[in-house]
N, C-alpha and C positions, 0 to 999 in steps of 0.2 A: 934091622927089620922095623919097619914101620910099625905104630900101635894104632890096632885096629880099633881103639874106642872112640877116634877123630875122625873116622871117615865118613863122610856125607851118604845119605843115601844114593843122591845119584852120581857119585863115585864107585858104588857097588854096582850097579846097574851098568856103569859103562859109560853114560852121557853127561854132557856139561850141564851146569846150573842153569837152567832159564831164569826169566823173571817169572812173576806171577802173568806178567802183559802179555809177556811175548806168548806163552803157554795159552792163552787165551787168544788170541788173537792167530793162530796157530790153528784152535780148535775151530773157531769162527770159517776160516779161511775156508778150512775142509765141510763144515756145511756148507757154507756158500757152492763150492765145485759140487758135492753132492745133489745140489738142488737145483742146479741145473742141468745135472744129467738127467734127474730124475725128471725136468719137465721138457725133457724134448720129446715125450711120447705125445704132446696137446702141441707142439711149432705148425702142425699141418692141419688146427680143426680151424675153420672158419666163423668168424664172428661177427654180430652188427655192431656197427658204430656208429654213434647218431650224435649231432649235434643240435643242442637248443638254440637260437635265437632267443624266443622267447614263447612266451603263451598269451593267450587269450579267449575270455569265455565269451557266447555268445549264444544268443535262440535261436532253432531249426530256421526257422522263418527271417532273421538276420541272412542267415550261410546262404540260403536261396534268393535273396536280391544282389549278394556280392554278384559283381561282373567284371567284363574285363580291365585292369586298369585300377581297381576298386582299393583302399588300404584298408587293411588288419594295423590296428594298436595293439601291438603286444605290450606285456610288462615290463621291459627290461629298456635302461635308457643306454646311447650310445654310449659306446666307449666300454660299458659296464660287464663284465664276463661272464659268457657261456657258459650252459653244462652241456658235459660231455658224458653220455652213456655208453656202457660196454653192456650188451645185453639187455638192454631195460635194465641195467643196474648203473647209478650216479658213481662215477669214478675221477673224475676232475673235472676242474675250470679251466678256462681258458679264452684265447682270444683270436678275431676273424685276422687273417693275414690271408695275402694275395701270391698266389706263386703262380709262373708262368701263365696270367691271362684265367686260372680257376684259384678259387675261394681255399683257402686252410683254415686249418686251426693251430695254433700252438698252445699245448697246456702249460698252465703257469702255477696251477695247485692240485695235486693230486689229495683226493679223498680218502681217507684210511674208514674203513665201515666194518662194521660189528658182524661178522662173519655168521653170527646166529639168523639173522632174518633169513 
């Protein structure tokens, strides 16, 4: 008969030894699947996306002599990356790519932002 002062707790339980990793990474896995069930109630709300080019300030009295043809200086030089808004809220950069003949974006930095504002 075996002595029962060697045995593992989860020996008694029934299951093999994890690691601490795998046990975590186990736990992880299952929020992850939870949090995506949980947000497929918002997969069907509709959002703006907007992307910057750039900005530029100007007087009433400027905007009323632009005409046709006319250039706006923004601030941002070529090559340089866009933002990218989801709701009037700043969520990444990114940059102009061309797909079939209209304008894209491709982000290249997503924004991590302070959930408080």
């Amino acid at each position: 008969m075996p002595n029962d002062d060697n045995l593992e707790l989860t020996e008694l339980e029934g299951k093999s030894a994890n690691k601490p990793e795998e046990e975590e990474e186990d736990r992880l896995e299952g929020q992850r699947t939870a949090t995506a069930r949980d947000l497929e109630a918002v997969y069907d709300i509709p959002v703006q996306i907007s992307a910057v080019l750039g900005k530029s300030t100007m007087q009433v009295s400027q905007l009323l002599k632009l005409g046709r043809g006319a250039v706006v200086e923004l601030d941002r030089k070529v090559g340089e990356a866009i933002d990218i808004y989801v709701n009037n809220r700043l969520v990444a950069r990114g940059e102009v790519v061309i797909v079939d003949e209209r304008l894209g974006v491709t982000m290249t930095e997503i924004i991590k932002s302070d959930r408080s504002q």
